[in-house]
C-alpha positions in Angstrom: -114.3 -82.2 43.4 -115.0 -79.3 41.1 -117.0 -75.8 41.0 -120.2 -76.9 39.2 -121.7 -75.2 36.1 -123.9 -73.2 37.7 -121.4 -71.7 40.3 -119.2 -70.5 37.3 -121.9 -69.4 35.4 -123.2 -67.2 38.3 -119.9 -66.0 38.9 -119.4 -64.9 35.5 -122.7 -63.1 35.9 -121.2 -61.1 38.9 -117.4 -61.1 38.3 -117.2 -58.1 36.1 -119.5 -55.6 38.8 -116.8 -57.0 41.8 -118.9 -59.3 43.0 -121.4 -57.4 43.6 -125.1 -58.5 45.0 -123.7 -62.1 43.7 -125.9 -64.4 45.6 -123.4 -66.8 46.5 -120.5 -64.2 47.1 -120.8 -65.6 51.1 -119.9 -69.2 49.9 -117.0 -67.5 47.8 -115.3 -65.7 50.0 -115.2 -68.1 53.2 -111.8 -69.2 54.2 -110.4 -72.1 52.5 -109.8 -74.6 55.3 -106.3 -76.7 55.6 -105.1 -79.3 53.0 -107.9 -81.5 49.9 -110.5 -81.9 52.7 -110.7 -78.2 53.4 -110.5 -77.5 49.3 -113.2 -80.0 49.1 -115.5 -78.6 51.8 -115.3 -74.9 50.1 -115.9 -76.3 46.9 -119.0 -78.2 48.0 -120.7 -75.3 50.2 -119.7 -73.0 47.0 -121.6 -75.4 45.0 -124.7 -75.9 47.4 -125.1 -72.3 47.7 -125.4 -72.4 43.6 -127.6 -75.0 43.9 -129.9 -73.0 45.9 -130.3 -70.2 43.8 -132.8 -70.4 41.1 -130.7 -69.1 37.3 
């Protein structure tokens, strides 16, 4: 599973001001859980809350 295009183009938006007011910053930051599944659980909720945001 990967970080979708509109994830990584919001986070290019934001990236350079340290994040900040990034509107999926929340999704971001949450701890990574343990081993693929927890990799592919952050990547997916990362990827929702892009998905969710109108860009």
């Amino acid at each position: 599973m990967k970080i979708n295009e509109k994830a990584i183009a919001i986070c290019k938006q934001h990236y350079e001001k340290q994040c900040g007011r990034c509107p999926i910053r929340s999704a971001c930051v949450a701890t990574v859980g343990h081993g693929q599944e927890g990799l592919d659980e952050w990547v997916r909720k990362v990827n929702e809350a892009a998905e969710k945001m109108s860009f």
